[in-house]
C-alpha positions as CSV (number, residue, x, y, z in Angstrom):
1,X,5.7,47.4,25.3
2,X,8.0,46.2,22.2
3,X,9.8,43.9,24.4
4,X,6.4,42.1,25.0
5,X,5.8,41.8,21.3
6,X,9.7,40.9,20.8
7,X,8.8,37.7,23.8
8,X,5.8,37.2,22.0
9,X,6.5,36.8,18.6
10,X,9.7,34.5,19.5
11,X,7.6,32.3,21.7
12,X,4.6,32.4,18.6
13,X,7.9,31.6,16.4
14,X,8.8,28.9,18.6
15,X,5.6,27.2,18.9
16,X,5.2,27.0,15.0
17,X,8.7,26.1,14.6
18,X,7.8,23.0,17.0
19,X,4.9,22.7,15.2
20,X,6.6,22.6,11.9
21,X,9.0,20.1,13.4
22,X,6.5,17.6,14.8
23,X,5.0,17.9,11.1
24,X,8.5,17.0,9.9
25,X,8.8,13.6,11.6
26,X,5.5,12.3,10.9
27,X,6.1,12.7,7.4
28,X,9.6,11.2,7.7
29,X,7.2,8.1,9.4
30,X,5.1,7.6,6.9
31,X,7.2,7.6,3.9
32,X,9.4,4.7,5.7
33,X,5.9,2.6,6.4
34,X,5.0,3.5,3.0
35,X,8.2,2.1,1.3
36,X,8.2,-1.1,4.1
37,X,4.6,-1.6,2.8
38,X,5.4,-1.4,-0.8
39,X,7.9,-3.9,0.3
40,X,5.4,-6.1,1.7
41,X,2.3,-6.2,-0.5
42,X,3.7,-8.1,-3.4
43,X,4.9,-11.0,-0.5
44,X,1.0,-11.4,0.8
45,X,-1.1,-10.8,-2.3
46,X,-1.3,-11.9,-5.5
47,X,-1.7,-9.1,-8.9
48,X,-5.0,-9.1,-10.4
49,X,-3.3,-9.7,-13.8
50,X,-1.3,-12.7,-12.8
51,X,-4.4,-14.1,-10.8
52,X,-6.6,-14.2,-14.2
53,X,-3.9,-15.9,-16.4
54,X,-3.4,-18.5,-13.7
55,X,-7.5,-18.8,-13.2
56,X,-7.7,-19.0,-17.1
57,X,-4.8,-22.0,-17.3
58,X,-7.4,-24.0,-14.5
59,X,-10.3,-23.1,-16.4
60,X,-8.8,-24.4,-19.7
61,X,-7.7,-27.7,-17.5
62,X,-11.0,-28.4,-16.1
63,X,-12.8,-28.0,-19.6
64,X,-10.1,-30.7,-21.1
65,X,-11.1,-32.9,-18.5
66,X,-14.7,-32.6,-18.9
67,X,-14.2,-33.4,-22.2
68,X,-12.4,-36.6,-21.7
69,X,-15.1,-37.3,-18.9
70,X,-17.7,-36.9,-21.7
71,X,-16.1,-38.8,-24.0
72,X,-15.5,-41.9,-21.6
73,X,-19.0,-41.3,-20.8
74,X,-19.8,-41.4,-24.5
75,X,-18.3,-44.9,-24.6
């Protein structure tokens, strides 16, 4: 009888230990795709701070021009 629950705990140890393992790598995985995407991001999409400055320089453009529209217009 104790050498069943000696196999059986070493083969319950051995699952969880494979388990454990398995556990291991995927987390290994992700934390390389995370830092590749961190890479990546900042290449394909623009921040929303630097996308309202730049939106703000074309909006003050356009409104000069109006004016100068309106003011040939005026003319």
């Amino acid at each position: 009888m104790p050498d069943i629950l000696v196999t059986v705990s070493w083969a319950v140890m051995g699952v969880i230990g494979w388990f454990v393992r398995v556990l291991w790598e995927a987390d290994k995985e992700l934390r390389q795709d995370l830092a590749k995407l961190r890479e990546e991001i900042p290449k394909e999409y623009v921040n929303r701070d630097d996308y309202r400055g730049d939106i703000q320089e074309i909006k003050q453009m356009l409104r000069s021009i109006f004016e100068r529209l309106d003011e040939k217009a005026d003319k």
